[in-house]
C-alpha positions in Angstrom: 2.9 6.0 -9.9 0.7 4.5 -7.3 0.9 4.7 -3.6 -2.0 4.0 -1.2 -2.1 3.9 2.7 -3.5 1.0 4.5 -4.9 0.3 8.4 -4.1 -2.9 9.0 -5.7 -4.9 12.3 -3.8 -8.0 13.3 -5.2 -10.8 15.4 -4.2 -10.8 19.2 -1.0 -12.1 20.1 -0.4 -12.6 15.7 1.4 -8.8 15.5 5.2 -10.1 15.3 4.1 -12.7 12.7 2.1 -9.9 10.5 4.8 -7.3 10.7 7.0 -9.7 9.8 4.8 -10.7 6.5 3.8 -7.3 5.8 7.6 -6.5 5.1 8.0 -9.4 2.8 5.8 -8.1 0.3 6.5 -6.1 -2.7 6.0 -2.3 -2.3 5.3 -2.3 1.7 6.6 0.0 4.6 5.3 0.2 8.0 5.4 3.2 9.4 3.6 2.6 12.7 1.5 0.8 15.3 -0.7 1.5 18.5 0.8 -1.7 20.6 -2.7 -3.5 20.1 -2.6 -5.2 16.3 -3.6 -1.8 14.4 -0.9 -1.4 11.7 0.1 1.7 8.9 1.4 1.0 6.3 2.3 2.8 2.7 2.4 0.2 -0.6 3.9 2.0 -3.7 4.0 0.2 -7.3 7.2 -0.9 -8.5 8.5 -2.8 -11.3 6.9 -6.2 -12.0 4.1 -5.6 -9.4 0.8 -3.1 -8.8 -0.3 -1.6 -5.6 -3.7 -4.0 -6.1 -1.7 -7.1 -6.1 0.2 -6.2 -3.2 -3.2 -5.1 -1.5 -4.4 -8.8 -2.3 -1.8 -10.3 -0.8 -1.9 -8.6 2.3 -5.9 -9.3 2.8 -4.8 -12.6 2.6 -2.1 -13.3 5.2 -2.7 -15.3 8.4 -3.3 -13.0 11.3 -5.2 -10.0 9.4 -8.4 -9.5 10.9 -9.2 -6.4 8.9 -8.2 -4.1 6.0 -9.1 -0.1 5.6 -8.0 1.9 2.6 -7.1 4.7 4.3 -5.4 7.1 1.3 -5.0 6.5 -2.4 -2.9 8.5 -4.8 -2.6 7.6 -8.5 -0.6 10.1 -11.3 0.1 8.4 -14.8 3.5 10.8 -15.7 3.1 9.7 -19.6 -0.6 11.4 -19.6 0.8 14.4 -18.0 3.4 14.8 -20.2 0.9 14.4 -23.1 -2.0 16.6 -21.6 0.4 19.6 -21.1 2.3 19.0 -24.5 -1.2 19.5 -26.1 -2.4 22.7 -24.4 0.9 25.0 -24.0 0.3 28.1 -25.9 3.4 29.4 -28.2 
């Protein structure tokens, strides 16, 4: 699982038309904005698409002015699993 948190900055008057983008794409929420183009947002990995080809795409998309990595989380279950398998004690 993969989840990172974005600041998005939209062009003047462009914010309808990148919201409306932003929620197109695969693994996207918004969760809010300041009124003048700034924009959070979550992406989480899914099936069939990674949190770096979602980032991509939104870099890309008419209207975005600027992209921050804001938070970045990242926890492979199947290594857990296999890390704490190895090291219980009986």
């Amino acid at each position: 699982m993969e989840i990172s948190s974005l600041v998005i900055h939209a062009a003047p008057g462009r914010f309808d038309e990148v919201a409306t983008a932003l929620a197109r794409i695969d693994g996207v929420e918004l969760h809010a904005n300041d009124g003048s183009g700034r924009i959070v947002l979550t992406i989480e990995d899914g099936d069939g698409y990674r949190v770096e080809d979602s980032i991509t795409e939104v870099q890309r998309l008419a209207g975005v002015m600027s992209v921050a990595l804001v938070y970045q989380y990242c926890d492979d279950v199947a290594e857990n699993s296999e890390a704490s398998d190895g090291n219980e004690s009986a």
